[in-house]
C-alpha positions in Angstrom: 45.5 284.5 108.6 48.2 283.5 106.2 50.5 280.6 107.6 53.8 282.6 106.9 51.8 285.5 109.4 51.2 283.0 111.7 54.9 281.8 112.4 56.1 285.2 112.3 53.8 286.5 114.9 54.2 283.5 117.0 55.5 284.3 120.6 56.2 282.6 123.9 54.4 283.7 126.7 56.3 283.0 130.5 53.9 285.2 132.2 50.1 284.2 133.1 47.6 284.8 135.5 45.2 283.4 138.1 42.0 283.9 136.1 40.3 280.7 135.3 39.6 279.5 131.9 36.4 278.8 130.7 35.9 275.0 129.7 34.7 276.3 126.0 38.2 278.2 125.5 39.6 274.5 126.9 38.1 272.0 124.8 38.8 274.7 121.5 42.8 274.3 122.1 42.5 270.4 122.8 40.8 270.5 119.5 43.5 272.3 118.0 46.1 270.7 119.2 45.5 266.9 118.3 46.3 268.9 114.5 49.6 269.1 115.8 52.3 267.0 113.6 53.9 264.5 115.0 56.7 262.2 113.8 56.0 259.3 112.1 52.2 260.6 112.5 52.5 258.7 116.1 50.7 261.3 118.0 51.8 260.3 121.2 50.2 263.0 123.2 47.5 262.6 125.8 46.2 265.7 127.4 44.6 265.9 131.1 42.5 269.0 132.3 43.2 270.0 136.0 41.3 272.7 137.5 41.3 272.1 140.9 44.3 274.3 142.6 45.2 271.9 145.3 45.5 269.2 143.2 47.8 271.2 140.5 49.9 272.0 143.9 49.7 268.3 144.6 51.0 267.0 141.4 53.7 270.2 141.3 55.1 269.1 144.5 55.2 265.2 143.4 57.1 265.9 140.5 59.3 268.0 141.9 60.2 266.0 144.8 60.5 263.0 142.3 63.1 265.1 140.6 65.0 266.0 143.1 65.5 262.5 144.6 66.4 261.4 140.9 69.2 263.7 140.0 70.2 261.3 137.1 67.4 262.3 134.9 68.1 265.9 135.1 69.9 268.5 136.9 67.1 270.6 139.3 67.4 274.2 141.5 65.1 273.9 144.0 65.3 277.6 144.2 63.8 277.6 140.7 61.4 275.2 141.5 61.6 273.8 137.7 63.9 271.2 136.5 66.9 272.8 134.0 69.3 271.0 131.7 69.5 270.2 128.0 67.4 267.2 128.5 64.3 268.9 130.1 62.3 269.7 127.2 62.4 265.9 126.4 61.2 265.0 129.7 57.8 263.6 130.5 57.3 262.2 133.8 55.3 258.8 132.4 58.3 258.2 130.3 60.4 258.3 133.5 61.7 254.9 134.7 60.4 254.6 138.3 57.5 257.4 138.1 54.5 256.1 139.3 51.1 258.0 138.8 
């Protein structure tokens, strides 16, 4: 596929499903994405597979609570149950001040 194809046909997808991924399909896009550029070629990614559904819950519910009793960092509806504000995107919790793992 030509790269020009590529970025036009690129979309955003905001809807998924329950069905699992297989660890094949997994380990291809981690593959992938350590191509990804980076400034200064710093690469300053780290990626963590969670598969277990009470433990995504778990961290969902710590990060979201951490958030929410941190209203400096960003602004949060809990109705949303996402954070929202022109700083989100930036936002990784390990960057955080005061986030512990």
């Amino acid at each position: 596929m030509e790269t020009i194809q590529v970025i036009k046909e690129r979309r955003a997808v905001r809807s998924y499903t329950d069905a699992p991924i297989d660890r094949a399909t997994i380990e291809r896009l981690i593959d992938a994405a350590i191509f990804a550029p980076s400034a200064m070629n710093l690469q300053p990614w780290a990626f963590a597979v969670l598969l277990n559904r009470d433990r995504i819950a778990g961290y969902a519910r710590r990060i979201r609570d951490w958030l929410l009793s941190n209203p400096e960092v960003t602004s949060v509806d809990p109705s949303l149950s996402r954070p929202i504000g022109r700083d989100y995107p930036k936002m990784r919790p390990h960057h955080l001040p005061g986030w512990n793992r």
